[in-house]
N, C-alpha and C positions, 0 to 999 in steps of 0.2 A: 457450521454444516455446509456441505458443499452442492450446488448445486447439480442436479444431472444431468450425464454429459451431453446430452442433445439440447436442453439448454443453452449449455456457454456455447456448442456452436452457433446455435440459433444469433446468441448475441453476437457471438464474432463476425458472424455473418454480415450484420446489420453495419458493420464499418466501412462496408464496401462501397454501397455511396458517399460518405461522408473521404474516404480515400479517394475517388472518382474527381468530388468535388473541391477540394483540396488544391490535387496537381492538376486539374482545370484551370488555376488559377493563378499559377506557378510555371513562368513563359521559357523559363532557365530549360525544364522539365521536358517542352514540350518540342523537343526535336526530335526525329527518327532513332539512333542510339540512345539519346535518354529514356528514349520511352520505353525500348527495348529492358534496358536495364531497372530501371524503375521497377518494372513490370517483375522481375523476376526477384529482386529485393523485396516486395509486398507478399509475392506466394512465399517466399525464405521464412519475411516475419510473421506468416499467418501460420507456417507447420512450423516455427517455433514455438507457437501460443498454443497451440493444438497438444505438441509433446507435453508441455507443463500443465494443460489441463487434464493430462492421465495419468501423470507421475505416479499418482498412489493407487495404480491400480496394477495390478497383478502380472496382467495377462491382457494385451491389448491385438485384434485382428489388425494385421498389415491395412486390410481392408479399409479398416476404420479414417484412417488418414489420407485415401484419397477421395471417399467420401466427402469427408470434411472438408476438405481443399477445397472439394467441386460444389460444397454448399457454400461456400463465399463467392466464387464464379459467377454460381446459380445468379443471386443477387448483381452481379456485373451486368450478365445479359438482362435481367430486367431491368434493371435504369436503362440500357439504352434503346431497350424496347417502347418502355415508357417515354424518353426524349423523342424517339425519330416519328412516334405519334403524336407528340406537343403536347404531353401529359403533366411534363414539366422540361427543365433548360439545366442548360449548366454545370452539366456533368461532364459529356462524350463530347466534347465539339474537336477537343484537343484530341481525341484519340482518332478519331474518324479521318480528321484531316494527314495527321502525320503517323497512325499505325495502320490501322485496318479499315479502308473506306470500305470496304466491300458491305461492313455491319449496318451501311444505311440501306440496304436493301429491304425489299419486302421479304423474300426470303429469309433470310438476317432478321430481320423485326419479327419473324414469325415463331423461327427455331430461338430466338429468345426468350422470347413468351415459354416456348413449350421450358425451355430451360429452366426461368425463372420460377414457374409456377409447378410443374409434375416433378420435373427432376429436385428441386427443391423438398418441396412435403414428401416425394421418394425416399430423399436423405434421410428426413427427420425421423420419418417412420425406419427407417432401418438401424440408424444408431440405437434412437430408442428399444428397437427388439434386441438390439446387441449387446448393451448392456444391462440387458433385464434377463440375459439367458435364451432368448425365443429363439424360431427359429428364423433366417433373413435372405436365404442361400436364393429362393422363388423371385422373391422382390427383388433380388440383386441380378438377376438375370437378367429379367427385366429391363431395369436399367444399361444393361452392358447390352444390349440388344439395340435398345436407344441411341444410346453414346454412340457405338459404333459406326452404327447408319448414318447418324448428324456427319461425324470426321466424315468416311468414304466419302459423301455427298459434299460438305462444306469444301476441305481441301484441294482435288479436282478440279471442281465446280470455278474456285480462284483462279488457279492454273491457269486454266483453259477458255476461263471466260474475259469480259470485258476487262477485267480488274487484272487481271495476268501480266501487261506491261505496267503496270502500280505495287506492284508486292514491296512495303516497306520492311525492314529488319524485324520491328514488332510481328509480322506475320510467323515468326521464328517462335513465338511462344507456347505455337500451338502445338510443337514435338509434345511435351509432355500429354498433354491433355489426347493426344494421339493412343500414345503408347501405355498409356495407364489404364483404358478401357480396355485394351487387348490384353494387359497381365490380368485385371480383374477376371476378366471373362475364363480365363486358360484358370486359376483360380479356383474360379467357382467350379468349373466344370468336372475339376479333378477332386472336388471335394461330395462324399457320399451323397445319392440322391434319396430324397426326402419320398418314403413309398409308404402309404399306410398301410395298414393291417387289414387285409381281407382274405376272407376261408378260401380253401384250396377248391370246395367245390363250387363258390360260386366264381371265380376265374375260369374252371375247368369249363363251368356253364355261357361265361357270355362268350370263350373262344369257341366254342362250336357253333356260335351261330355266324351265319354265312355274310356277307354286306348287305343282301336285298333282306334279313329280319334285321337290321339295324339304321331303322330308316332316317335317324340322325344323320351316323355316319356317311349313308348313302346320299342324304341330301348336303351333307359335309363336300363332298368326295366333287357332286356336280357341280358346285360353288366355287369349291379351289378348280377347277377347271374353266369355268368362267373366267376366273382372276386370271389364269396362265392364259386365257387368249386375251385379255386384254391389258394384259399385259407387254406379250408378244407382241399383238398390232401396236403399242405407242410405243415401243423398241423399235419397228420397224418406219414408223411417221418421223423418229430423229434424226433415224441414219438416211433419209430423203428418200426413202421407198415411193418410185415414180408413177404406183396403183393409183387411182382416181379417190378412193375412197381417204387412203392417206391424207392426200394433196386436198380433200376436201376436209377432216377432219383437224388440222391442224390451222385450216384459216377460217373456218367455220363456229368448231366447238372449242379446242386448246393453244390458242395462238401463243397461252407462256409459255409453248415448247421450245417456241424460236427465239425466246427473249436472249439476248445476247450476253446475258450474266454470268451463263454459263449452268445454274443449279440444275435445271430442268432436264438440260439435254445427258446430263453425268446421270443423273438421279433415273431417266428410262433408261438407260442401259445398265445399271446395276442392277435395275427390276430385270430388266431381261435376261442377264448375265449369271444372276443371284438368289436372286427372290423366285424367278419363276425355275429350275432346278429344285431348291427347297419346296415347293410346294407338290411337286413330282412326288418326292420323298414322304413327304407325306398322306397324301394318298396312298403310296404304298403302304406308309404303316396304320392307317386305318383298314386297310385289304387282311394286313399281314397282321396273328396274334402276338401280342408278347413284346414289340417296340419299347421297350419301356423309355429309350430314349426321347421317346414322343412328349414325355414327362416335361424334359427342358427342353428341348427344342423350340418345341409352341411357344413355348414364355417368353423365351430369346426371339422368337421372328416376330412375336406380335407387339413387341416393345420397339422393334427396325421399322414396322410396318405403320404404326400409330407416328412415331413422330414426324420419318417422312413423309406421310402423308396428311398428317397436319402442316408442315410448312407447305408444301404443294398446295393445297387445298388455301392454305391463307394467302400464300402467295399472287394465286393466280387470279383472285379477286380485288387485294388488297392497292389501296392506291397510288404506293407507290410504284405500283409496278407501271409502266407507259401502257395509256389507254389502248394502244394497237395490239399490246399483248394480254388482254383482259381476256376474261371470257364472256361474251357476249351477248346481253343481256337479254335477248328472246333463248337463247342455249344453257343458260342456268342452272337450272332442275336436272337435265339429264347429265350435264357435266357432274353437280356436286355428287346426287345421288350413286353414280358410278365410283368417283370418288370416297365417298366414304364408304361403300361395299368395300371397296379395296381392303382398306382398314380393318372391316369388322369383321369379314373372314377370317384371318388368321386368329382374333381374340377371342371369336365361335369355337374357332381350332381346341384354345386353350382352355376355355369354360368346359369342353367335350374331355378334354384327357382329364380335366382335375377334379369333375362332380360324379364322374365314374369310371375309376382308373381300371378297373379291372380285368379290361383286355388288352392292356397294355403291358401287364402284371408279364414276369417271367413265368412260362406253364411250368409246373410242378407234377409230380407224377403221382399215381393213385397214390390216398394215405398218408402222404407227407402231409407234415403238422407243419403250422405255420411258425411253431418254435424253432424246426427242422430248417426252415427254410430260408428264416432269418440268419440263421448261424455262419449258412452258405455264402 
């Protein structure tokens, strides 16, 4: 009897330290083109074992296999999450040194965590509904929301930061794991959205009501405008906006803005650039009946918004980052708590379209049956 398939990932997965540890120890291995190649001969033999775990199965989502890929990953970033804490040794010394030093950062330590741990039981949980028939389209946005925001942020962030004169060949690995969150995403999004069944008249009923009887909404609406302005003011403290208040807040309350890594400074400007547009838009479709797009949308920003701002947030306390760029420890409280607003905004967003989608719902006209409306 065979096991199921979220299983033998689960196990396959688990090879990833023991591979880690291996070519740790293996000196032949550990120069910049080997490691490149290495590297890319281990993903080869892992969607090899992947292919043969589904052979006898019918009908497999594309999906399925970069999932599983990224659940062996997953386990990457946690060991070396786990080592740059001193949780344990002997895995990453060899890759740090001669691939990707940049992964001792806090940053780095941080978005591993999130990798290791959400993205991880993400997978599980998805293969598992995938091959049981459920449905995974929700969770996978999610995820592709996440994914994306880490690349945008990570990649850059190399470039441009400290680490920019260091870029070894292994930095070349990261195309794939690039480009695979943007087909998923394009993917999912062209694949039917998941809208329950509810009567024509109680749609007809919550679009007529106006923003100020939807005092959710309305309290939704003042919240994401909170996030757009502060989001905009630390857009404008990275580009050296020469205001007092700037110049005060960034040596006062978020000095990792200036950390020279590079994360920080990429990561406010894609807020600026990205995040706080999307949030416009939203608003609007809480104004506007009928959005249904509001549906995915939410899902996908509030999975960009959760991980980046869990690395941010771990970051900028954690201690690898140089004491000068901490945040400062009479400044604490109001940093994190703003911090994590940021976050829980958008997942408010998406608890509001999914616990009562109905004004989101396309309007229908008197009398259309909901059989009618399906068909459409």
């Amino acid at each position: 009897m065979r096991p199921p398939v979220e299983v033998s990932v689960f196990l396959l997965s688990l090879l990833a330290p023991a591979v880690l540890y291996t070519l740790n120890n293996i000196p032949a291995l550990q120069e910049p083109l080997p490691i490149l190649g290495m590297g890319m001969v281990v993903l080869g033999s892992v969607l090899l074992l992947l292919l043969l775990t589904v052979q006898h199965k019918a009908k497999v989502d594309p999906l399925f296999y970069a999932f599983a890929e990224f659940s062996f990953t997953c386990l990457v970033g946690l060991t070396n999450a786990l080592e740059q804490d001193g949780f344990i040794s002997g895995f990453m010394g060899f890759y740090l040194k001669r691939g990707e030093p940049h992964l001792s950062t806090a940053y780095a330590i941080m978005m591993s965590y999130w990798e290791g741990i959400f993205h991880y039981l993400l997978f599980l949980v998805i293969i598992h509904r995938m091959f049981k028939g459920k449905s995974y389209r929700s969770l996978s946005l999610l995820w592709a929301g996440s994914s994306i925001a880490h690349q945008i942020i990570l990649i850059p962030g190399v470039v441009v930061g400290k680490y920019g004169s260091n870029i070894k060949p292994a930095f070349l690995r990261n195309i794939p794991f690039v480009l695979a969150p943007f087909w998923a995403a394009s993917v999912l999004f062209s694949r039917p959205r998941e809208m329950p069944i509810i009567t024509a008249d109680k749609i007809s009923a919550e679009q007529r009501k106006s923003l100020l009887r939807r005092p959710v909404d309305l309290l939704l609406s003042l919240l994401s405008l909170g996030a757009m302005a502060f989001l905009a003011f630390r857009g404008f403290v990275v580009l050296d906006c020469p205001l007092d208040a700037c110049f005060t807040y960034i040596y006062q309350y978020e000095p990792y803005l200036k950390d020279p890594v590079g994360f920080p400074r990429v990561m406010m400007l894609a807020y600026l650039f990205y995040a706080l547009p999307m949030l416009i838009i939203f608003i609007y479709g809480l104004r506007t009946p009928g959005c249904s797009w509001m549906l995915d949308w939410t899902i996908f920003f509030a999975g960009a918004m959760a991980q980046t701002q869990w690395c941010h947030i771990g970051a900028s306390f954690h201690s690898r980052t140089p004491f000068t760029y901490r945040v400062p420890a009479d400044k604490w409280w109001p940093v994190f708590t703003l911090n994590v607003l940021l976050a829980v905004v958008p997942t408010l967003l998406t608890l509001r379209c999914h616990t009562n989608p109905a004004y989101f719902m396309k309007p229908v006209t008197k009398g259309q049956t909901n059989k009618e409306k399906k068909k459409k």
